[in-house]
C-alpha positions as CSV (number, residue, x, y, z in Angstrom):
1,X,1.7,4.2,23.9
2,X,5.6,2.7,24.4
3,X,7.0,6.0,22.8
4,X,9.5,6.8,25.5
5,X,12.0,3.8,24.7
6,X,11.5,4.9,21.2
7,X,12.0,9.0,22.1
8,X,15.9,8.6,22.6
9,X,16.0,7.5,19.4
10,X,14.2,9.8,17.2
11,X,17.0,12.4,17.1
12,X,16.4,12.2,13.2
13,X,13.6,11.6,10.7
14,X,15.8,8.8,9.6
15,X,16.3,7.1,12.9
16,X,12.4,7.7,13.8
17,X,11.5,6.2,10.1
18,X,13.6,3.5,11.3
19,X,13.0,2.7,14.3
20,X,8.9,3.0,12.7
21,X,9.8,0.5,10.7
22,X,10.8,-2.0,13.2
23,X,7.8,-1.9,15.1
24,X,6.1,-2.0,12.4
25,X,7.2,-5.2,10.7
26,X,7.3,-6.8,14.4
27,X,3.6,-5.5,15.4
28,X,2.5,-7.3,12.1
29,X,4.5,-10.3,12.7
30,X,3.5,-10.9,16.5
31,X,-0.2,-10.6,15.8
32,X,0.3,-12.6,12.9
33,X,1.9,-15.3,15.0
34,X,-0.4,-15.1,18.0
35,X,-3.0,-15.3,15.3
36,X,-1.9,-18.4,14.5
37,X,-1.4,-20.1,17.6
38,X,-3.9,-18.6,19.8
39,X,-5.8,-22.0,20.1
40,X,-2.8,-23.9,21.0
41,X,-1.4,-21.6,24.2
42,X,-3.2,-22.1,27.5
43,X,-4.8,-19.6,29.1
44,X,-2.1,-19.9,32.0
45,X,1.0,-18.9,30.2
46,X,-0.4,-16.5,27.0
47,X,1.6,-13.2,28.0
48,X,4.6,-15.0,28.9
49,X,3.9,-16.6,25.5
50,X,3.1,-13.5,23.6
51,X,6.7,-11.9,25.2
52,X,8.2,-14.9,24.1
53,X,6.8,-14.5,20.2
54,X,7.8,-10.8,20.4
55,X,11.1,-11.5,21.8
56,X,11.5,-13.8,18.6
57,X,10.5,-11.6,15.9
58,X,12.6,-8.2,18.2
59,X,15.9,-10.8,17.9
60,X,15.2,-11.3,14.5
61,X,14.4,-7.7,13.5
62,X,17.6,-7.2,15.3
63,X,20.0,-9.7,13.4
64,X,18.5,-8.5,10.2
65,X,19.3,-4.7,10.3
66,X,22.8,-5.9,12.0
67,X,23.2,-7.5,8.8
68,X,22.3,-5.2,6.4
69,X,21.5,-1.1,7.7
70,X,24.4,-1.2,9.5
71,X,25.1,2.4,9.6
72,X,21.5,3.2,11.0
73,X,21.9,-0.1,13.0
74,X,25.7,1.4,14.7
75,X,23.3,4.5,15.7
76,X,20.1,2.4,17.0
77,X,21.4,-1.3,17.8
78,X,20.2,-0.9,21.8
79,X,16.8,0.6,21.2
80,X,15.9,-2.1,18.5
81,X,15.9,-4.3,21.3
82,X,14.1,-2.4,23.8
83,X,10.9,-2.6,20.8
84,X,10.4,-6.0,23.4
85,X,9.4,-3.6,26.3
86,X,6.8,-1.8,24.4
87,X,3.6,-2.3,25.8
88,X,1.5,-1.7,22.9
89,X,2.8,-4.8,21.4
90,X,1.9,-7.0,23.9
91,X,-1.8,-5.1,24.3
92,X,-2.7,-5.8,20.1
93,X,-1.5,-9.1,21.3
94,X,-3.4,-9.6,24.1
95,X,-6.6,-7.6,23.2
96,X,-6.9,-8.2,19.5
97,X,-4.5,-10.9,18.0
98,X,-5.6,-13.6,20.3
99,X,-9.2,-13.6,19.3
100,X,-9.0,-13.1,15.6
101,X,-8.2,-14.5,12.9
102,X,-5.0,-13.8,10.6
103,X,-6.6,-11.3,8.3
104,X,-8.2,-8.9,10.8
105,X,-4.7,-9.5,13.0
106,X,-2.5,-8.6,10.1
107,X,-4.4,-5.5,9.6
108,X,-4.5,-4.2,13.1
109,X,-0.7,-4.2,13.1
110,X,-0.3,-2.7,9.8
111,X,-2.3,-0.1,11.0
112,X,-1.1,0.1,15.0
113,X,2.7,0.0,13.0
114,X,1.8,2.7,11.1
115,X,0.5,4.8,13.4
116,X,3.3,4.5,15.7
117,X,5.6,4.8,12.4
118,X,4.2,8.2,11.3
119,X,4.0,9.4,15.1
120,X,8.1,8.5,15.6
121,X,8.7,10.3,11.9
122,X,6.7,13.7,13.4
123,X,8.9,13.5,16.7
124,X,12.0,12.7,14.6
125,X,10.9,15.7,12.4
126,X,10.8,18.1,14.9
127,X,13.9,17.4,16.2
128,X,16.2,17.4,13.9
129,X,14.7,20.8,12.4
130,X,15.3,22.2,15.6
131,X,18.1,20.9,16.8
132,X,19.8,20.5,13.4
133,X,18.9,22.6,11.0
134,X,18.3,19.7,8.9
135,X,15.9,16.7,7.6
136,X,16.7,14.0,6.8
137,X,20.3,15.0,7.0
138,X,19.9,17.8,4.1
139,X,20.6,21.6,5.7
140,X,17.4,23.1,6.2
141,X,17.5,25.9,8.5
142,X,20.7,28.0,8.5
143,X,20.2,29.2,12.4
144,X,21.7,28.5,15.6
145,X,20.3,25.0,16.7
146,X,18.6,24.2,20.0
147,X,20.8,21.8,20.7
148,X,19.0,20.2,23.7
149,X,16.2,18.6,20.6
150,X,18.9,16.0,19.9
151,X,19.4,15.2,23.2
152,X,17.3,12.3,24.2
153,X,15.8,14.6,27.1
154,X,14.8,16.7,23.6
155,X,12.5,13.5,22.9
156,X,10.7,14.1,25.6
157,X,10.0,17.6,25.2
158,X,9.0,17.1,21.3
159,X,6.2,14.6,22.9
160,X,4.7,16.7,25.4
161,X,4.5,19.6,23.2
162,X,3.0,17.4,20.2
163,X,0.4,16.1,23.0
164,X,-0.2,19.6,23.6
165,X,-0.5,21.1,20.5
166,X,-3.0,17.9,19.6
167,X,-5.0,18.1,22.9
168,X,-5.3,22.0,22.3
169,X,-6.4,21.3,18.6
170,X,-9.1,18.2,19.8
171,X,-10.3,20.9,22.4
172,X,-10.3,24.2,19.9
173,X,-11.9,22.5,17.0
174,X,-13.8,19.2,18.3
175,X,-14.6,19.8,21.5
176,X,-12.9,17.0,23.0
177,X,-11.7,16.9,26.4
178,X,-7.7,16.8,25.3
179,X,-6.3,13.7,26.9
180,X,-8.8,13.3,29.5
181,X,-11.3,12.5,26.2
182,X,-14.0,14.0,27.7
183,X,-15.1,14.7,24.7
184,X,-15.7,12.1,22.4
């Protein structure tokens, strides 16, 4: 779901509500856009279209928290442009945007952004707990950090043991298959 450009950043649940953000107002943007123009790109050229439409609303994104987060921009200015790379973009593009109108597209962002927004907040969460002490840069915890969670490699780990804890819970209380989806 693009979250490992997006894990080296979530050190903090101020960075991950950040970075949340971002994606979010780009996700809504793009499939705004694409909603608009979908009947004027030929089939031929769409993705490099849609990249091209992301890449737009990524620089602008960009230029505007250059211009006025800068602190938060000084900690996160490379991975605001990686939001390009992420895949899921392109998909809502791609599977959704491009055959519905502006309404439904604005509303599969908001909530594709939001999603990915509250998923970046819990890594963030987790991370700075543990390998702070801290949220949201207030001291929480007054034990000896794990000082590998605000390491980007920590990202990583936060991920695969939130996948776990949610594929054990899908399994334990709805009888899903975890991430196979077996399931469901």
């Amino acid at each position: 779901m693009s979250l490992c450009p997006a894990v080296a950043v979530t050190s903090g649940v101020k960075n991950g509500f950040m970075m949340g953000l971002a994606v979010l107002f780009v996700q809504i943007m793009v499939n705004v856009t694409v909603s608009i123009v979908r009947k004027f790109i030929h089939p031929k050229v769409r993705i490099p279209s849609y990249m091209f439409i992301i890449a737009t609303w990524v620089t602008v994104t960009d230029l505007s928290m250059a211009a006025f987060v800068r602190d938060i921009y000084a900690q996160m200015g490379l991975y605001i442009k990686l939001i390009v790379a992420f895949a899921i973009i392109l998909s809502r593009a791609e599977l959704f945007a491009s055959k519905q109108k502006v309404t439904p597209s604005f509303f599969d962002g908001l909530g594709n952004g939001i999603g990915f927004l509250f998923a970046l907040v819990i890594i963030g969460f987790f991370r700075e707990l543990l390998g702070k002490g801290s949220l949201w840069g207030y001291s929480i915890v007054n034990t000896k950090p794990l000082l590998i969670m605000i390491l980007p490699t920590g990202g990583f780990f936060a991920v695969g043991i939130l996948m776990g804890l949610f594929n054990w819970i899908d399994t334990k209380f709805f009888g899903g298959g975890g991430a196979s989806g077996g399931g469901h």
